[in-house]
C-alpha positions, 0 to 999 in steps of 0.5 A, a space after each residue: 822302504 822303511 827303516 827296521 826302526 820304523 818297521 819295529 815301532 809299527 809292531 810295539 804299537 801294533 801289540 801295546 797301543 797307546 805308548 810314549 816314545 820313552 816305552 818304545 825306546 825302552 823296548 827298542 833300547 834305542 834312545 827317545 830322542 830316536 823314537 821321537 825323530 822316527 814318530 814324527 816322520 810316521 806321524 807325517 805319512 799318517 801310519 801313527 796317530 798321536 792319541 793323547 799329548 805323549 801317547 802314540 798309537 797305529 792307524 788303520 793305514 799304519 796296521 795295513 804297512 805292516 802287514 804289508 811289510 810282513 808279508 813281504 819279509 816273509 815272502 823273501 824268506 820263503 824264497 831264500 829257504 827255496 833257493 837253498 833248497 834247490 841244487 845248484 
């Protein structure tokens, strides 16, 4: 499972492409040397790409987590709401 940091960087590069690691932490407020440690890490398992020297932006494997993630959290919201819905 990711991090909400990772999950959050997955989402800035998904809407504003082609970011630094000092935009995402701004974004994030969170500090670059964070977003670098997690970039690095993303970059690895292949879900981001280094697009220019500094600039970073998702792949097509990277959008596919995503999405995937999304789907899950709201799949897991869907059933928390059921639950509370249901009389115990």
């Amino acid at each position: 499972m990711f991090s909400l940091t990772a999950i959050e960087i997955l989402q800035i590069l998904r809407d504003m492409p082609r970011l630094t690691p000092i935009l995402i932490g701004r974004k994030l407020k969170r500090p670059p040397s964070v977003i670098r440690n997690v970039l690095v890490i993303l970059v690895e398992l292949g879900l981001v790409s280094s697009a220019a020297r500094g600039l970073y932006e998702l792949t097509p494997d990277g959008e596919e987590t995503l999405e995937r993630a999304e789907k899950r959290k709201r799949e897991q919201r869907a059933d928390r709401l059921e639950d509370s819905l249901i009389p115990t």
